[in-house]
C-alpha positions in Angstrom: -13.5 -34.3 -21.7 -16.4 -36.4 -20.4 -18.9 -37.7 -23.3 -22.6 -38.2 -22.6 -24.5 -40.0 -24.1 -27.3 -38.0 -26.4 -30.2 -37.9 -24.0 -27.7 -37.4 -20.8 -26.0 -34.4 -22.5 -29.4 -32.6 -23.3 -30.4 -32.8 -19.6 -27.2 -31.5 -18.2 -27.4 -28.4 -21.3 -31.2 -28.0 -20.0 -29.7 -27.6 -16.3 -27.0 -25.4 -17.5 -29.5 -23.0 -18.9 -31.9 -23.1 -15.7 -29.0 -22.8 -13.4 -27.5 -19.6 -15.9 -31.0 -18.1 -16.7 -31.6 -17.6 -12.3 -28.3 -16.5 -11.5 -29.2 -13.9 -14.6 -32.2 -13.2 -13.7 -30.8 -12.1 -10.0 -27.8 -9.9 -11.6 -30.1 -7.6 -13.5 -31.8 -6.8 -10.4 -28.7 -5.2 -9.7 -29.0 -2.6 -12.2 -31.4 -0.4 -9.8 -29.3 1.3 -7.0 -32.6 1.1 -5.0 -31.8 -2.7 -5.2 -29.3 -2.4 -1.8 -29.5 0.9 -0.7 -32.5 3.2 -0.5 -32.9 6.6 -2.9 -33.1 8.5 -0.3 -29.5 7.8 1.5 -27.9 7.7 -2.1 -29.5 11.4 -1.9 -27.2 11.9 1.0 -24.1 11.2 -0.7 -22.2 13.8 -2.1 -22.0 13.9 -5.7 -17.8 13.5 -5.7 -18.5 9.8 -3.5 -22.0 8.7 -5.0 -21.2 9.2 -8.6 -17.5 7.5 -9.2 -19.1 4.9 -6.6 -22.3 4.1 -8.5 -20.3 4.4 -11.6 -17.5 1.9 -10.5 -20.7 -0.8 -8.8 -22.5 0.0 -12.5 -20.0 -1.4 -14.5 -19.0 -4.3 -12.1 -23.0 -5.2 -12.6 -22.4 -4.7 -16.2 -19.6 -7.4 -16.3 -21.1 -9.8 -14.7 -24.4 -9.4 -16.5 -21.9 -9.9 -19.3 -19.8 -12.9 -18.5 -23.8 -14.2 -17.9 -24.5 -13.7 -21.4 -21.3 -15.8 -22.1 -22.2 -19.0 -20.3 -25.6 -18.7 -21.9 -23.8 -18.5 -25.7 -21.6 -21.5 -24.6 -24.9 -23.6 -23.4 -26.3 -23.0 -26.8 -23.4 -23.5 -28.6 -22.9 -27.0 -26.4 -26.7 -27.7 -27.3 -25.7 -27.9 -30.8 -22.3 -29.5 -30.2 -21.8 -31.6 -26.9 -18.2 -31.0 -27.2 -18.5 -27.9 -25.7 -20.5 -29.4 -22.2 -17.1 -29.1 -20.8 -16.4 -25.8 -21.6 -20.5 -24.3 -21.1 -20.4 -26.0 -17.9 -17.0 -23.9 -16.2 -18.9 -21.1 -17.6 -21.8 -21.3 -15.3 -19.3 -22.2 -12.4 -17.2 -19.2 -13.3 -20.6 -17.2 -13.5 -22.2 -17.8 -10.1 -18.9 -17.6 -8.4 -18.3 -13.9 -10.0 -21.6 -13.5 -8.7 -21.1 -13.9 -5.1 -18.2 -11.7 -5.4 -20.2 -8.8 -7.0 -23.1 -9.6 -4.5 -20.5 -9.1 -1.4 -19.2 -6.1 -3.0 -22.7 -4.8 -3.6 -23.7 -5.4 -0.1 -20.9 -3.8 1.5 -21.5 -0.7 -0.4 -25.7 -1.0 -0.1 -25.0 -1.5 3.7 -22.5 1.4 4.2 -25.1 3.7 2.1 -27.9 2.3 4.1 -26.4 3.0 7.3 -27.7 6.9 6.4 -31.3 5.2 7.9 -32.5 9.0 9.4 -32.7 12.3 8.3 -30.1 13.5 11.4 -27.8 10.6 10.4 -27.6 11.2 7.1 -26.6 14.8 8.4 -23.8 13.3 10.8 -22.8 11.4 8.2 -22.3 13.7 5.9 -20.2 16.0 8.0 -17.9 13.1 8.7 -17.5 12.5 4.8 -16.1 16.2 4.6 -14.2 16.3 7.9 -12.5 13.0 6.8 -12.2 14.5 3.1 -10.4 17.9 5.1 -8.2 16.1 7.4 -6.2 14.6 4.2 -7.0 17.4 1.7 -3.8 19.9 2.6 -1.6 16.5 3.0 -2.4 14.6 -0.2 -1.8 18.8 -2.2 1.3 19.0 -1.4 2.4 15.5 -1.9 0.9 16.0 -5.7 -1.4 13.7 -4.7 -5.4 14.0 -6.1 -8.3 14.7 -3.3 -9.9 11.4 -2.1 -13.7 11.0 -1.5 -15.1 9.4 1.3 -18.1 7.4 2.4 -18.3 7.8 6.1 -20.7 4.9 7.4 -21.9 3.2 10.6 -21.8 0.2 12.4 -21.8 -1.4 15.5 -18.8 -2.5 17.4 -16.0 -1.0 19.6 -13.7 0.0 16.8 -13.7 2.0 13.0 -11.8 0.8 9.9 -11.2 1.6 6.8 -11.3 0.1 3.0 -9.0 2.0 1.1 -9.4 4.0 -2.2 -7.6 2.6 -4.5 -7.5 -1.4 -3.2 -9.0 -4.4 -4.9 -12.4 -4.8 -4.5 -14.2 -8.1 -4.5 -15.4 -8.5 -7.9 -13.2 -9.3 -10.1 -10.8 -6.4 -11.7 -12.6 -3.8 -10.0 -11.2 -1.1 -8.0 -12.5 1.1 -4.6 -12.8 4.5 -5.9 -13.7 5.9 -2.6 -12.2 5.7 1.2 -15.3 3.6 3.3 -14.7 4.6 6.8 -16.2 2.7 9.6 -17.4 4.8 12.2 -18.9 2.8 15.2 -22.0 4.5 17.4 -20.3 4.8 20.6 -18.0 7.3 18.9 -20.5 8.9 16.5 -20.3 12.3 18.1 -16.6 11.8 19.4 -15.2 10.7 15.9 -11.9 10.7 16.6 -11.2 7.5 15.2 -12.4 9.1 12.3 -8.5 10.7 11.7 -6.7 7.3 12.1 -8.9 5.9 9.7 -7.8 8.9 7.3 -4.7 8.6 8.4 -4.4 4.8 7.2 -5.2 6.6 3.8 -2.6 9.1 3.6 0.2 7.0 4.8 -0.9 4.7 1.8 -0.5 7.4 -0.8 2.5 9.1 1.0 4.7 6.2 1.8 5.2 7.1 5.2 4.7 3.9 7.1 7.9 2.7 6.5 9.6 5.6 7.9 7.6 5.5 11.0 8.9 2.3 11.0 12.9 3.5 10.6 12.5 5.9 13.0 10.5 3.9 15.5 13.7 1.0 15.4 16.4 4.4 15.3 14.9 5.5 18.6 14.9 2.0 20.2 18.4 1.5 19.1 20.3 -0.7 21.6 17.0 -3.3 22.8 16.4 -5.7 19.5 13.5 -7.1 21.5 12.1 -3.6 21.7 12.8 -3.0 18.1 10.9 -6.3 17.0 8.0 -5.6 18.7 7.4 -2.2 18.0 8.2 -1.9 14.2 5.3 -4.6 13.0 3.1 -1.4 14.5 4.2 1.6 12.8 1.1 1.2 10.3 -1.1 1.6 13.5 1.2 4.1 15.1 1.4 6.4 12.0 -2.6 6.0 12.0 -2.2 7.3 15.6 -0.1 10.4 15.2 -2.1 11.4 12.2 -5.6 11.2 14.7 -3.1 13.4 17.3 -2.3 15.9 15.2 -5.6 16.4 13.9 -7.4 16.2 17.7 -5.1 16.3 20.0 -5.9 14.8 23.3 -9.4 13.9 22.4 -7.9 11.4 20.4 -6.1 9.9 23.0 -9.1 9.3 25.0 -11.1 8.0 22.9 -8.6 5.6 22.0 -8.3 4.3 25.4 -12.1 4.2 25.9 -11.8 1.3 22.8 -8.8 -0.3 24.5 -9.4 0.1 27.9 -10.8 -3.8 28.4 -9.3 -5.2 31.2 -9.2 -8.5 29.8 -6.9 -7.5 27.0 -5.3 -4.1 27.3 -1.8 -6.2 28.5 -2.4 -8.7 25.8 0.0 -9.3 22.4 -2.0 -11.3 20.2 -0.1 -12.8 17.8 -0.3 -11.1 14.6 -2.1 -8.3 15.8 -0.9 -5.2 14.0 -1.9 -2.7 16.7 0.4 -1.8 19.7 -1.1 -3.4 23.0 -3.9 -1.6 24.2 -1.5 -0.3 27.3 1.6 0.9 25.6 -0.9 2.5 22.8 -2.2 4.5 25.5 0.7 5.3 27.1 1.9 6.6 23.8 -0.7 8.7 22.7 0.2 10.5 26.2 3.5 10.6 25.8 2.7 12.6 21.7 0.8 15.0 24.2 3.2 15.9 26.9 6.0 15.9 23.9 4.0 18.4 22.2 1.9 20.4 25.1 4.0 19.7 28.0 2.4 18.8 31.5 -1.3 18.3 31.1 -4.2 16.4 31.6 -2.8 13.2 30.0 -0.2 13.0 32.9 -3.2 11.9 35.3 -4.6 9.8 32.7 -1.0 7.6 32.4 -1.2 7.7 36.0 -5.2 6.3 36.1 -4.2 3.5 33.6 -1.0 2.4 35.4 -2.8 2.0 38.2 -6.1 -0.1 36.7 -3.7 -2.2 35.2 -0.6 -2.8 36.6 2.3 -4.2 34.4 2.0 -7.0 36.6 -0.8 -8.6 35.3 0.7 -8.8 31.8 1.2 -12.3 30.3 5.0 -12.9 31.7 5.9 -13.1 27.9 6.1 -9.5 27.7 5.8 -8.2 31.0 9.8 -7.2 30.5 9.4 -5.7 27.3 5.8 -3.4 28.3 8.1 -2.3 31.4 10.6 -1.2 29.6 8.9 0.2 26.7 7.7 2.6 29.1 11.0 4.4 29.8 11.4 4.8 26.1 8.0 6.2 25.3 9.0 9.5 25.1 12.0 9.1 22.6 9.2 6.9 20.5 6.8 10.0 20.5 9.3 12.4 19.1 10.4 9.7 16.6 7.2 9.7 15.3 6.1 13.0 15.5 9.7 13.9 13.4 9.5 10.8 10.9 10.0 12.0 7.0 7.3 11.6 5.0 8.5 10.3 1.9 5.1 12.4 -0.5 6.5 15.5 1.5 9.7 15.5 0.5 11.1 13.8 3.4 9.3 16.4 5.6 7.6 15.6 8.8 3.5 15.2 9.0 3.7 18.2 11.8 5.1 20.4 9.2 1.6 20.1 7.2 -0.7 19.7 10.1 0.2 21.7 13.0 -0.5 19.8 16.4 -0.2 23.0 18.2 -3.8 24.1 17.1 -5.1 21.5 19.4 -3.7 22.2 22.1 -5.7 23.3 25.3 -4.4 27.1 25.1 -4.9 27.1 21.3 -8.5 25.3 21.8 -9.7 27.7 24.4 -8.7 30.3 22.3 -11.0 29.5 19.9 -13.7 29.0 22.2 -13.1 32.5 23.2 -12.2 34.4 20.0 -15.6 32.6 18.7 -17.6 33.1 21.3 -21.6 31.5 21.6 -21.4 31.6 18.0 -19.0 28.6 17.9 -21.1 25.2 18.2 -23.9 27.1 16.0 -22.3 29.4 13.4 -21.6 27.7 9.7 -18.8 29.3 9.5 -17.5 28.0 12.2 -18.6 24.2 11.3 -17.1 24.8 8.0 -13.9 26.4 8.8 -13.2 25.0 12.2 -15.0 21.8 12.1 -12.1 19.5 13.0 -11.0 21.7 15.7 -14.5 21.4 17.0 -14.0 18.0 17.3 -10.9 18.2 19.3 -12.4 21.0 21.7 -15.2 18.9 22.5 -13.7 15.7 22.8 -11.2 17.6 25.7 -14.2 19.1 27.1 -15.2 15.8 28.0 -12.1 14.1 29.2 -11.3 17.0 31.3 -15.1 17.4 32.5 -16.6 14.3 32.8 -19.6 14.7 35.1 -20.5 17.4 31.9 -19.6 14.6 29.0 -23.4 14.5 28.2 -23.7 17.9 27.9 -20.0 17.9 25.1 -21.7 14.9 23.3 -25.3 16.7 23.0 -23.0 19.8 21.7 -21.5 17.7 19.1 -24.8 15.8 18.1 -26.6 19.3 17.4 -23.6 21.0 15.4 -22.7 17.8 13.4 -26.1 16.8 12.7 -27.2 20.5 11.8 -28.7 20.8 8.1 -26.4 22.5 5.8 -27.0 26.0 4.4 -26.7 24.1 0.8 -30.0 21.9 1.8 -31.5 24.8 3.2 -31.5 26.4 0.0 -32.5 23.8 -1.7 
């Protein structure tokens, strides 16, 4: 303990109590909502998100505005007593630290609310929310799991991501009560990415990464090298399969379309959870022809082994992306077959059916609906994932018409909801 003399001590209690009484004064202004996000996109949120969310960020406010209130008692108390400097003084340091750790978490949220800056946004946005929500829905029932909410929002960049429900947030002691998905512009209207973002989730709550992982090692029995290279990516992988089975092909080219840089689709970064961009690729082709058969995806394997030939890989892993080609196949089915632990040890595929986006199955649906399809409710309700999938194979396998499958998916995702209609 440090003693002051009489005079010294009362300065550094009277710069305790500035220093408290601002930091103070700035965590009560985040009691308003409207503080960090506008009223208007915290409109947009649907009540199952924006209420636990605006619950959870209320009481973090409320406990900071609290351990405030604590460091103020302490600087009176050491006002009275000098004894207690020490302990008023780690108070205020404890204070503005919890501070900047509600601030980020405040931010984050404010920002991903934010994002919902236009009436038609706020629209796309909100049919991500509920695609995502769908995607996991008949998983997460029949692994006794509860529904998870989801904030869907945007943000530049070439990839999405996800902050789990359920993690630790920032601030102190507080929990995410929502899944905030990252969905970046380039792949607003092709939101794919959306799936393995969802996918992250239910693997979390269903345990299923590690048998990805047991299967992945199983089916690349006989190469070690193989082995350790491919199991750190069964998180990523799993993320994968669960986008396939949701999208089907669409997936896979959108994925390549965020991997496809030449300067590091044959690069391993150290660390780096995800496959390389090349072999990821190759994968998500090799799901397809497992499940479909011959298809598009053969010409696009072909189109990316010839951009970027094996060759060019760092000679560090040259070998092992050569041979991890020949097993691709074997890989795919390991995945597609792995137990999910929440299932009972049954595979994703016997939950979500890939079949239903499949070409045949897709076109069948474009036919069965009719003109009806990219306008109908029902159909954006019911079919909405589907949708996705059909128009993100539209535009692989048509691409001098891609403008015309992205301007279909802007007008039915960004169409007002019967709901606000009413209202």
């Amino acid at each position: 303990m440090i003693t002051l003399p009489a005079a010294s001590a009362r300065l550094a209690v009277d710069d305790l109590e500035r220093q408290t009484a601002h930091w103070l004064a700035a965590a009560t202004t985040f009691l308003d909502a409207e503080e960090f996000a506008a009223e208007p996109a915290w409109r947009s949120v649907e009540a199952q998100v924006g209420l636990p969310l605006r619950r959870q960020l209320a009481h973090i406010v409320t406990d900071l505005i609290a351990s405030g209130r604590s460091a103020t008692a302490l600087i009176r108390a050491a006002r009275l007593d000098p004894r207690r400097l020490d302990a008023a003084a780690r108070a205020v340091q404890s204070f503005r630290r919890r501070y900047a750790q509600v601030e980020v978490t405040l931010d984050f949220f404010g920002d991903a609310v934010n994002s919902r800056t236009s009436g038609q946004l706020r629209a796309a946005l909100q049919t991500l929310d509920r695609l995502a929500e769908d995607s996991m829905a008949p998983v997460l029932a029949q692994a006794g799991q509860l529904p998870v909410p989801v904030l869907v929002y945007l943000d530049k960049g070439m990839g999405a991501s996800i902050l789990r429900a359920g993690i630790r947030l920032w601030a102190p002691g507080s929990v995410n009560p929502v899944a905030a998905i990252k969905i970046v512009r380039h792949n607003l209207y092709r939101p794919t990415s959306l799936f393995h973002e969802s996918g992250h989730q239910v693997a979390f709550l269903t345990g299923w990464v590690p048998s990805v992982r047991a299967s992945i090692t199983a089916a690349l029995d006989g190469d070690p090298e193989l082995q350790s290279m491919w199991a750190p990516w069964s998180s990523e992988i799993a993320a994968d399969v669960f986008a396939f089975v949701h999208t089907g092909f669409a997936s896979v080219t959108a994925l390549y379309d965020v991997v496809g840089d030449a300067r590091s689709i044959l690069r391993w970064p150290v660390g780096d959870p995800h496959p390389i961009g090349y072999l990821r690729t190759l994968l998500g082709c090799a799901l397809c022809r497992c499940v479909f058969g011959p298809g598009s995806w053969d010409a696009l394997e072909q189109a990316v082994a010839v951009s970027h030939p094996v060759e060019r890989a760092d000679p560090t892993v040259r070998a092992l992306v050569a041979r991890s080609r020949s097993r691709l196949n074997a890989i795919a089915l390991a995945c597609l077959g792995s137990p999910v632990p929440g299932l009972g040890g049954r595979p994703m595929t016997s939950v979500v059916d890939p079949t239903r986006v499949s070409p045949s199955a897709l076109a069948d649906l474009e036919h069965d609906a009719g003109a009806s399809l990219w306008v109908s409710p029902h159909w954006r309700r019911t079919e909405g994932i589907r949708l996705i999938a059909l128009a993100g194979l539209r535009e692989a396998e048509r691409p001098l018409d891609a403008a015309l499958w992205i301007a279909r998916a802007r007008d039915w995702m960004t169409a007002e909801p019967p709901s606000a209609r009413a209202a």
